[in-house]
C-alpha positions as CSV (number, residue, x, y, z in Angstrom):
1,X,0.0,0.0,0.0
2,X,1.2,3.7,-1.0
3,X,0.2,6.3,1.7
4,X,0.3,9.8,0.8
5,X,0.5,12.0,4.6
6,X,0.0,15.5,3.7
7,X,1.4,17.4,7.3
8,X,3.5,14.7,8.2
9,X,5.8,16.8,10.8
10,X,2.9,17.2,12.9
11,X,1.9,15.4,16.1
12,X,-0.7,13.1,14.8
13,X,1.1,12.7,11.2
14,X,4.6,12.1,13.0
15,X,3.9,9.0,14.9
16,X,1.4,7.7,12.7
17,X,4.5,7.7,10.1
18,X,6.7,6.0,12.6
19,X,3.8,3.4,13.3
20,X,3.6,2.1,9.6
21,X,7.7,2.1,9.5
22,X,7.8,0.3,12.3
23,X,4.0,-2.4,12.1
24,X,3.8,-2.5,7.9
25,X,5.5,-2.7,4.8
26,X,3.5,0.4,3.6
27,X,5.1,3.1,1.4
28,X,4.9,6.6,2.6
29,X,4.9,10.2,0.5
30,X,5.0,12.7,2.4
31,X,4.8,16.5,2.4
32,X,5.2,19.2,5.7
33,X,6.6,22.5,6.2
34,X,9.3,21.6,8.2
35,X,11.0,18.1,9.8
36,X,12.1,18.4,12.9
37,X,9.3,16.1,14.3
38,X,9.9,12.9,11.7
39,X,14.0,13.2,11.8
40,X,13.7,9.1,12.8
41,X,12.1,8.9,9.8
42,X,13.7,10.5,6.8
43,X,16.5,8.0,5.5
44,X,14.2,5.1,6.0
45,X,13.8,3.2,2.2
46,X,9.8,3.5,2.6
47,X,9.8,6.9,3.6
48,X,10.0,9.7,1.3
49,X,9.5,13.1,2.1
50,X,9.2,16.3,0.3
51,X,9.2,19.8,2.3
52,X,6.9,22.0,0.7
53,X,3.5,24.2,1.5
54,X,0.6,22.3,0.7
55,X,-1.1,25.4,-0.2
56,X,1.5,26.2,-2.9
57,X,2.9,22.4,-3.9
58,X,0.0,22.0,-5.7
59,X,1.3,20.2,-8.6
60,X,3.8,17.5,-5.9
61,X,0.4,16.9,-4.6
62,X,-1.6,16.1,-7.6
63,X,1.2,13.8,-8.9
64,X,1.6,11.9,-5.3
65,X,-1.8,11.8,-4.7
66,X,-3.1,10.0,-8.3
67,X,-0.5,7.2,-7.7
68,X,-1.2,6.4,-3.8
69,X,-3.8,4.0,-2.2
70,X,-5.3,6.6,0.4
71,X,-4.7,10.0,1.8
72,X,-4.8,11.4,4.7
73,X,-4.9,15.1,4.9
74,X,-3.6,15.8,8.2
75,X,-2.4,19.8,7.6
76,X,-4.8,21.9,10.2
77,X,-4.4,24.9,12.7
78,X,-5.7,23.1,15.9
79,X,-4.6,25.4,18.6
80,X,-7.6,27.4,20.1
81,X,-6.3,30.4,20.6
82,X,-5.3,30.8,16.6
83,X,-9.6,30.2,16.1
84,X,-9.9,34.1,17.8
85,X,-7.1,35.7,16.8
86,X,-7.0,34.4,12.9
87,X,-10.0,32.8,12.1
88,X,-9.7,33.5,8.7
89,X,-5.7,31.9,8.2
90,X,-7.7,28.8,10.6
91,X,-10.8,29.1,7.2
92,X,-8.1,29.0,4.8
93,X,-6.3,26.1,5.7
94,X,-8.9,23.8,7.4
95,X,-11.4,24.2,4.8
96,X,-10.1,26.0,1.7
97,X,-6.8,24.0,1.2
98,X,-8.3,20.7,2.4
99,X,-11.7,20.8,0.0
100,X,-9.1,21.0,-3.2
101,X,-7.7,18.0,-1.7
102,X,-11.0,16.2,-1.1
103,X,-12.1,17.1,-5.0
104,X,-9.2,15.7,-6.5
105,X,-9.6,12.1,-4.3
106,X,-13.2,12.7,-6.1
107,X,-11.4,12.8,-9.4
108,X,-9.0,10.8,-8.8
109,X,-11.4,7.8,-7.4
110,X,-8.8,7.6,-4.3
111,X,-9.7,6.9,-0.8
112,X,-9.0,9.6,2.1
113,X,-8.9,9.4,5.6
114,X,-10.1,13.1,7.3
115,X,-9.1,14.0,10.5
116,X,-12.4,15.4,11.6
117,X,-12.4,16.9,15.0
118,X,-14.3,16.8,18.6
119,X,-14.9,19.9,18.2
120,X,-17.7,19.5,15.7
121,X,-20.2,18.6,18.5
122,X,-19.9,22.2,19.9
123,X,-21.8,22.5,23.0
124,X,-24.0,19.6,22.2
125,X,-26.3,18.7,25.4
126,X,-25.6,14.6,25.1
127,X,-24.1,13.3,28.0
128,X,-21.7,11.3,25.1
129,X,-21.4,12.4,21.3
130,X,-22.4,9.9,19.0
131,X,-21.3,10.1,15.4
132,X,-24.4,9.7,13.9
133,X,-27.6,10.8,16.0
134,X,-25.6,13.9,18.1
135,X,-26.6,16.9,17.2
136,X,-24.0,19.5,16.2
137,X,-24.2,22.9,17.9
138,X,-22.0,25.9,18.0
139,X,-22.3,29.2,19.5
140,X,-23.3,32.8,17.6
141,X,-21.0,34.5,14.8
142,X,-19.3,37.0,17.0
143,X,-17.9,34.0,19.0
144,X,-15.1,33.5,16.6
145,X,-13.8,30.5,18.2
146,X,-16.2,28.5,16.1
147,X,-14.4,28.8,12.7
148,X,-12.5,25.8,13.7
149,X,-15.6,23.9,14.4
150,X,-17.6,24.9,11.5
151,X,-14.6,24.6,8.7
152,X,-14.3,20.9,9.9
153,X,-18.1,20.2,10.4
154,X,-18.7,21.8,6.7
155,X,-15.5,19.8,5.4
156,X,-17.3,16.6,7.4
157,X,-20.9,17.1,5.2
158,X,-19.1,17.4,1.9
159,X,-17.1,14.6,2.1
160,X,-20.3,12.7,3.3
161,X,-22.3,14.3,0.2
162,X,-19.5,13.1,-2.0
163,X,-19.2,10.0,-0.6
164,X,-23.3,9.8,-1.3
165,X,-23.2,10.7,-4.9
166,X,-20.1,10.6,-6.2
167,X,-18.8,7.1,-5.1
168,X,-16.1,9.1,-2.9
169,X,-14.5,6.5,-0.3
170,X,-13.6,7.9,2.8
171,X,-13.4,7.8,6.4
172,X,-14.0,10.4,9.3
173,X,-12.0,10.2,11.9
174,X,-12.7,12.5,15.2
175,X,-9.8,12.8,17.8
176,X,-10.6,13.8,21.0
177,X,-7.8,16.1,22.9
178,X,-5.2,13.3,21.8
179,X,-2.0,14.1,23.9
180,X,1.9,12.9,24.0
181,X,5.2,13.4,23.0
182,X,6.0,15.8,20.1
183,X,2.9,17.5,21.5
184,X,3.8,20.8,20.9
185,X,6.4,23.2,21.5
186,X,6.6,23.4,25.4
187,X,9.2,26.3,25.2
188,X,7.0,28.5,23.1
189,X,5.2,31.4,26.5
190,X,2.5,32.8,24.3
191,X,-0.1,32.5,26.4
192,X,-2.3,30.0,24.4
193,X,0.8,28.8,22.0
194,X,-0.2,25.5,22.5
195,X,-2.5,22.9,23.7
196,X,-3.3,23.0,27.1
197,X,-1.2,19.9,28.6
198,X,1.8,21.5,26.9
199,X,1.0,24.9,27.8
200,X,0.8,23.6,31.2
201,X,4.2,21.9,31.3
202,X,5.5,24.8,29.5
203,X,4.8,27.1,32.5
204,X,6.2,24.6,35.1
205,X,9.3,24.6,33.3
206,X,9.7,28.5,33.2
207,X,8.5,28.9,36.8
208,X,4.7,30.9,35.8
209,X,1.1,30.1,37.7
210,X,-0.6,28.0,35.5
211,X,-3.9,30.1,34.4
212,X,-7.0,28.1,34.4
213,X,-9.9,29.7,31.7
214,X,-13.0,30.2,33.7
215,X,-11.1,28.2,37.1
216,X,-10.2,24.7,34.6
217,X,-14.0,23.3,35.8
218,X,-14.5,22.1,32.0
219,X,-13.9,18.6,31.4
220,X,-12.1,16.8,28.5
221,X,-11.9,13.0,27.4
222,X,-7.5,12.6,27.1
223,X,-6.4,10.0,24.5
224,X,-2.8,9.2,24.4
225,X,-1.4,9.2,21.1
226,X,-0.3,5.9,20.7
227,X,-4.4,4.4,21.4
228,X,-5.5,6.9,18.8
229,X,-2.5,5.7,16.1
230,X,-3.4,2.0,16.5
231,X,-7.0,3.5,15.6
232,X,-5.7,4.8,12.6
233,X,-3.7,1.8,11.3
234,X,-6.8,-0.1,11.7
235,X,-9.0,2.7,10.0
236,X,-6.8,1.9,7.2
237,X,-6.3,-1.3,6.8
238,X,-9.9,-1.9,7.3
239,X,-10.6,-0.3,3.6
240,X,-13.3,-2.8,2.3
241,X,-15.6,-3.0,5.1
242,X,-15.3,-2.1,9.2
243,X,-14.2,1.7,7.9
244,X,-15.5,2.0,4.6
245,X,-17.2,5.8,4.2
246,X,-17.7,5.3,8.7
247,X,-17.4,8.4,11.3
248,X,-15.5,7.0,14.2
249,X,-15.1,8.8,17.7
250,X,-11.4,7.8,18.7
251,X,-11.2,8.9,22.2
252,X,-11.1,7.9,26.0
253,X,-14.3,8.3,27.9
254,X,-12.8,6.3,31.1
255,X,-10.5,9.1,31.2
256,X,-12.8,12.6,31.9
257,X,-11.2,15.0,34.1
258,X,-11.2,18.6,34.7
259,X,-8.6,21.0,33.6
260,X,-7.9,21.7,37.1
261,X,-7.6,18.2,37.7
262,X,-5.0,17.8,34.7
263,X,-3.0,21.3,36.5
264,X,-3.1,19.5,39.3
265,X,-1.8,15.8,38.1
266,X,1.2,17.6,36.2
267,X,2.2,19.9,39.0
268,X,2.0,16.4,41.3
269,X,3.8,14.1,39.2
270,X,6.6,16.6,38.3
271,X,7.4,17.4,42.2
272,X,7.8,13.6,42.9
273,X,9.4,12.0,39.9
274,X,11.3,15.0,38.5
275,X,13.8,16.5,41.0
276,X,15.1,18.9,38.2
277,X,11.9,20.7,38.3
278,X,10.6,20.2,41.4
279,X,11.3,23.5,43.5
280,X,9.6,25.0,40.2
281,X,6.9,22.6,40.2
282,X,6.1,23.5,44.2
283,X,6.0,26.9,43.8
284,X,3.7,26.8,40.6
285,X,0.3,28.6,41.8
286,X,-3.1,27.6,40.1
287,X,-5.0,31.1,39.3
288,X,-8.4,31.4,37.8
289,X,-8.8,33.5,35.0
290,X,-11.9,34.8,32.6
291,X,-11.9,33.4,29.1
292,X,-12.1,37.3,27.5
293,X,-9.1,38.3,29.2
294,X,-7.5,34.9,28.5
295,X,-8.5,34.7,24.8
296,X,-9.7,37.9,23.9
297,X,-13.5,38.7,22.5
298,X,-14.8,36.0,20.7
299,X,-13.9,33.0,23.0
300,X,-16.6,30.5,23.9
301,X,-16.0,27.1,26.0
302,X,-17.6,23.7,26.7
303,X,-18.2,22.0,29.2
304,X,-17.8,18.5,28.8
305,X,-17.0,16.4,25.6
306,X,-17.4,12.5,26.2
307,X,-17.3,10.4,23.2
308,X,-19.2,7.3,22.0
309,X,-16.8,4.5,20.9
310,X,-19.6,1.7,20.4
311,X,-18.7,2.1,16.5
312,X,-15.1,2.2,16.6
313,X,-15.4,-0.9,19.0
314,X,-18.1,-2.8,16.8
315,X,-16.5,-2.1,13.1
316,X,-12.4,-1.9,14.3
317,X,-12.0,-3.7,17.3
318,X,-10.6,-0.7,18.8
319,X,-10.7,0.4,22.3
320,X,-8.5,2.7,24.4
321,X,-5.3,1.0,26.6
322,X,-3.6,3.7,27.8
323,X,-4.4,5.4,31.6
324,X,-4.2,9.1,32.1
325,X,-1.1,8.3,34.6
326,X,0.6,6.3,32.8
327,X,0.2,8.6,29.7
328,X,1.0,11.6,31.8
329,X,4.2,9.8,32.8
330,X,5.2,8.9,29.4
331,X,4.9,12.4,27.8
332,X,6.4,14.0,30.9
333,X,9.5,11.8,30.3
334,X,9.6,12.8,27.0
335,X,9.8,16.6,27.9
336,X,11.9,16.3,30.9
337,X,13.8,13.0,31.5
């Protein structure tokens, strides 16, 4: 199989390259901006990689993509604070650059594999999102945060409309707050820089109060990255039938805690496993802090997002291993040990 990963520097594209190196005999095109994350990668035989702008590569893309077996389109801007302070750059990459891709695996009669996102749901009242009866609901236009959801969502209906009418073969895949090493940057203090287990580490390591938007009472589902990978291998292997044109949940529901709680795990773990860090770790304080001053106008949170995995369980066999601690611990000795 030839598998053409379009952001393949990035956290999800990164070890889901590594995984088919290391568990297949798959071939692997690949395209990202930069390399830093896939360095383990690059003078492997099946691997070959191309550093480019998918939004300018145009032509690299067309040519890889007619002679692969799937895509997977994995080039998004994911980070929160980006959907308030440049939700049209978030428009024009999520949606605008990825539907071009979409139309040509329409032309093409190739196979993709979209990362969808949680986010889609919005603030959807289930007590767990199901892919196919939750309803979808998002906040008003002047909360710009939901440019992120709403690109994806729209992205979501035509690739289902395509799939409907144009014989399109796909699969949705929806990732909820997935987190590990290679993360994100952990050095980078822009308030908001990065997701908010990195962002958290990030200000234990430089010795800052961890701010928690409206006191961290929402709560997430946290997958570790290596559960939601072996998802993705078996999304697609499973071509003819268990993921064939499917929307799958891939998250952890046994694992729904509060941001404070996550604050709280982090700051714990570091001051008894990490010595290096741990005077910094101690003296870390936990403040509370309103979303508008935090984000700026146009910010808008959830409270809890709990996915169904009946399908994912039913049609892949696929269920989460991985603990909270145990993830916590891994990515933490990736950052620090």
């Amino acid at each position: 199989m030839k598998v053409l990963i379009l952001g393949a520097n990035g956290f999800i594209g990164s070890h889901l390259s590594e995984a088919i190196l290391a568990k297949t005999d798959w071939q692997i095109d690949a395209m990202d901006l930069t390399q830093d994350k896939i360095s383990s990668c690059l003078s492997h035989p099946r691997f070959h990689f191309t550093q480019g702008d998918i939004t300018q590569q145009k032509e690299w893309i067309r040519e890889h993509l007619q002679q692969c077996d799937v895509v997977l389109p994995l080039v998004a801007i994911a980070t929160p604070a980006m959907y308030v302070q440049a939700p049209l750059r978030v428009f024009e990459l999520d949606f605008e650059a990825n539907l071009d891709i979409v139309r040509q695996c329409v032309q093409y009669k190739k196979r993709i594999i979209f990362p969808s996102t949680s986010e889609v749901y919005g603030m959807c009242s289930d007590a767990e999102f199901d892919e196919e009866t939750s309803p979808l609901v998002t906040g008003p236009i002047k909360n710009q945060r939901w440019i992120y959801s709403t690109s994806k969502q729209l992205l979501d209906r035509v690739i289902y409309a395509y799939g409907e009418h144009e014989g399109l073969s796909y699969t949705l895949f929806r990732p909820f707050n997935w987190y590990g090493p290679r993360l994100d940057n952990v050095f980078n203090p822009k308030p908001g820089g990065s997701r908010v287990l990195t962002q958290f580490i990030g200000n234990i390591l430089r010795g800052e109060d961890i701010n928690l938007v409206n006191g961290g009472s929402q709560q997430r589902c946290f997958t570790y990255i290596d559960d939601g990978i072996e998802a993705l291998l078996r999304i697609i292997e499973n071509k003819d039938n268990g993921a064939h044109n499917k929307i799958f949940n891939i998250g952890n529901p046994f694992e729904n805690i509060s941001i404070r709680q996550l604050a709280e795990m982090l700051q714990q773990f570091i001051v008894q496993h990490y010595p290096a860090y741990s005077e910094k770790a101690k003296a870390v304080q936990l403040l509370n802090v309103d979303a508008k001053n935090y984000y700026g106008d146009g910010y808008q949170d959830v409270a809890l997002r709990v996915p169904a995995i009946r399908h994912a369980r039913e049609h892949l066999g696929w269920e989460p291993r991985v603990d909270i601690a145990t993830g916590l611990r891994r990515t933490l000795n990736y950052y620090l040990a």
